[in-house]
Structure formats: C-alpha cells, structure tokens
N, C-alpha and C positions, 0 to 999 in steps of 0.2 A: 326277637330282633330280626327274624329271616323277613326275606321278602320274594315273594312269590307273583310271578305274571302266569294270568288263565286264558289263553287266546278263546273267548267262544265261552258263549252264556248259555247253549240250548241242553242237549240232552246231559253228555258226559260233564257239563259244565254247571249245570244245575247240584248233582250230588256231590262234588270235588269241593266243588267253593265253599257250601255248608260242610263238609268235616275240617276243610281246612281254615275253615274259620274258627270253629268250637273247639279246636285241636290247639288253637292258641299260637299258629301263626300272626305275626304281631301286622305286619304291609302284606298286602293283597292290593294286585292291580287287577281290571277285566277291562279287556277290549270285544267289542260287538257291537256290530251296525244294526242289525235286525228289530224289530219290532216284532213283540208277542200273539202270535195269533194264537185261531183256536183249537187248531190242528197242535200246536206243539205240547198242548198240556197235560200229552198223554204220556210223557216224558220228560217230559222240562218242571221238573217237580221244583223249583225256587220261583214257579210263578204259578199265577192264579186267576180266575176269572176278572178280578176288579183289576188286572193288570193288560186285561188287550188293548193295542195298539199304540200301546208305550214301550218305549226302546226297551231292550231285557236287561243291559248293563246298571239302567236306574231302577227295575221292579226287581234286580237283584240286590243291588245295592239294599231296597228297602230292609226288604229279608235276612240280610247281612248283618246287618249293624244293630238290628231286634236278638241276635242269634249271639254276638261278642260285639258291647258298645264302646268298646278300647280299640277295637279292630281298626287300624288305619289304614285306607280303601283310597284308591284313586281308581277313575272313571273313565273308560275311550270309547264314547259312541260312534268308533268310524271304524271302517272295513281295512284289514291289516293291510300295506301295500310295502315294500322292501326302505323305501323313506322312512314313512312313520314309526314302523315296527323298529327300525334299526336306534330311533333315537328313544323310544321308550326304554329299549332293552336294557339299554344303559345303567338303567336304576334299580335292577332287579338280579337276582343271584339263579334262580332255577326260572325255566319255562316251561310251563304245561300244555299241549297243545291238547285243546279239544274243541279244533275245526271240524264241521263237515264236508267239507271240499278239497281237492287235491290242489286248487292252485295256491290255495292260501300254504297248506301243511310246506309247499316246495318252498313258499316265500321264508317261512319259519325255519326252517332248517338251517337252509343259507343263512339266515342271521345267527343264528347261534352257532354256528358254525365260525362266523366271521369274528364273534364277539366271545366267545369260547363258553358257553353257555352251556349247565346241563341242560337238556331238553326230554321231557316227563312224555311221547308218545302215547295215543290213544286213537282208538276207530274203532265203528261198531257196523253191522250192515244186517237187518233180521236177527238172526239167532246167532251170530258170530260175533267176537271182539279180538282184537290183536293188542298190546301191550311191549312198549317198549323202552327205553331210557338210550338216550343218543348222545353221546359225546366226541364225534371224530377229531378232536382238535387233540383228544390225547395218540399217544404212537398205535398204530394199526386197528384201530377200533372205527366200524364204518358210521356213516351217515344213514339218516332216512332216503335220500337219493340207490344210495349204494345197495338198497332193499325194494324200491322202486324207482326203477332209473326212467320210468313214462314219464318226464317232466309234459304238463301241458300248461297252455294258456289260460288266459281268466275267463274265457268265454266257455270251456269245459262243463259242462256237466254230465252226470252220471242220469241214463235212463230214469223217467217215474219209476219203473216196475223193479227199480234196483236200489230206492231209497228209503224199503221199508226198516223200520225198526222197534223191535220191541223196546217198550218203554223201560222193562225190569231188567232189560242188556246190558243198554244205557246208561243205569243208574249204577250196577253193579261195577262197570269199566272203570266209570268214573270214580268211585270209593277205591277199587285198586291205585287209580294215579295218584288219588289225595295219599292213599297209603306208599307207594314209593316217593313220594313230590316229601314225605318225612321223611323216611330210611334216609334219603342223600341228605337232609336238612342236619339229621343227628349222627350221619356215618355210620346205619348201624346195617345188618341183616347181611345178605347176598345179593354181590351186584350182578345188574343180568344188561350190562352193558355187554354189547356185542349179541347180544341173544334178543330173542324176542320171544314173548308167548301167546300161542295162539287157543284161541275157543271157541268150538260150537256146543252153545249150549244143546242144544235139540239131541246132537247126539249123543250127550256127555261125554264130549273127545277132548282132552287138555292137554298141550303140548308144549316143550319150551326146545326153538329149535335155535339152531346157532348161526348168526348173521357175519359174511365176512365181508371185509372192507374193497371195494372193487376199482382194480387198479388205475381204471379207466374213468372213476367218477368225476363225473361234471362239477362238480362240488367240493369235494374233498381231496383229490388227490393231485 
C-alpha cells in the first residue's frame, strides 16, 4: 500500500525502481523528460537497445510491470518544475530523488520541504556516491539546501569533464535508496537523518558524516 515518487529514470533510477518494484511496493510514480540514448546504456540498466529514442519513463514502465504485473505505476514524461512537482507530490508518501542536475534536486527539496515529505537523497559523479534522507520539516534536522547552499538556475550545468560516471556507482547508489526508500516504508533499521554518507569507491573510503541544519537556510529556516 505505500506509495513511492522516483524523480529520474537514468542511472541511480534505473536500479531503485526494479527493487522497488519486485520488493512489492504496491504505487510507483516516475517522472522524466529524457529520451533513451545510446550513451546512457552503460548505466541506465532498465533500458535497452530496442528502447532508443523513447522517453525512459515509458521503456521503464515496460520493464516495470514484466518485473510486478500488480505494480500500480503512473507516468510523468515532463521535466520537474516547482508547479508540477508540487501537485504530484501530493499523492505520494516518500520521494526519491535520483536527478542528475542541481536545479531540479533544489526544486525537490523545497517541495518536500513545503509538503513535509521524506526525501530518499542520492548523487553519484565517477567513483563517488553520497547518500542521504532529508526531512527538515521535523525540529532541527537540515535540508539538502543546508548541505549545499549553491542554489543555482536551470541554465546550470556541470562541465563535460565532470559528468563522468561509472555505470557499477550508479547502480549500486541506487540499490542503497531503494534500500532506505523501505527502512522509512517499515520504520525499521537506523535513521541517518541529519547525516549523510559519503563514497569513493576507488579509494575504498566510506564515511557517514553528520549534517547540521544552517540557521541561515534559504529553505528551511
């Protein structure tokens, strides 16, 4: 009966959506404007050759409902904007973010911030992942702002030479959020609300460091 929103169909959202599917989440929503190229398949493991140049939200979809045919899935082929995203949200109990861009993750915050939403953090960049669950709307626990206060524009991107990612980072990020996006579903384990955990894989350096709420946030305070 839970019901789960996956902002982003590509890398970290490819492995997240298939456990959380087969894990027997009952409603799955996915939002994503992109279309499947042939660059993402080295990563984007929920899609496949006979799926280029089709949105990923419907070559996820396919995938999806071959994987759990009970699964009850709704569709958003469009790019999150603080409108749309605020009236989806609505219908949905946890958020997953697994954007690649910083303007969208700021859009997301602020709604689940406004709409008191857990929100399931994830990023990946090469050999590194960060990992985190946000909830500021409880007493003194920050925001994703309050961890990155750069709020930028929609026109932002990050360097070519800064968007590589391995495929196997990706996928593994992503099994983490499907694995905490449960823990909050069933109440169970250790919350690492207010905390974050960082990875390079390359070096094998694993860390969980503690995030505090900044008094000065755009967002939250």
């Amino acid at each position: 009966n839970s019901k789960i929103l996956v902002i982003g169909a590509g890398g970290l959202g490819s492995s997240l959506l298939q456990y959380l599917a087969c894990a027997g989440v009952g409603y799955l929503g996915i939002i994503d404007n992109d279309k499947v190229e042939l660059s993402n398949l080295q990563r984007q493991i929920i899609h496949d050759f006979s799926k280029l140049n089709i949105h990923k939200v419907h070559s996820a979809e396919e995938k999806l409902r071959k994987l759990n045919p009970d699964l009850n899935l709704k569709i958003f082929p469009i790019r999150a904007n603080h409108h749309n995203l605020s009236e989806i949200v609505k219908d949905y109990e946890i958020i997953v973010d697994a954007t690649d861009n910083f303007p969208t993750r700021f859009i997301v915050n602020q709604v689940c911030f406004e709409q008191k939403k857990p929100l399931i953090f994830g990023a990946v960049k090469g050999f590194k992942a960060q990992l985190s669950v946000f909830k500021a709307y409880e007493n003194n626990q920050p925001c994703y702002v309050c961890f990155n206060p750069n709020i930028v524009d929609e026109k932002f991107e990050l360097p070519l030479s800064e968007k590589g990612i391995l495929g196997a980072v990706a996928g593994t990020l992503g099994a983490m959020q499907a694995t905490y996006a449960i823990k909050e579903i069933l109440k169970i384990g250790e919350n690492i609300c207010g905390k974050i955990l960082i990875f390079d894989f390359l070096k094998n350096d694993f860390r969980k460091t503690i995030l505090r709420k900044n008094p000065q946030c755009k967002i939250c305070s």
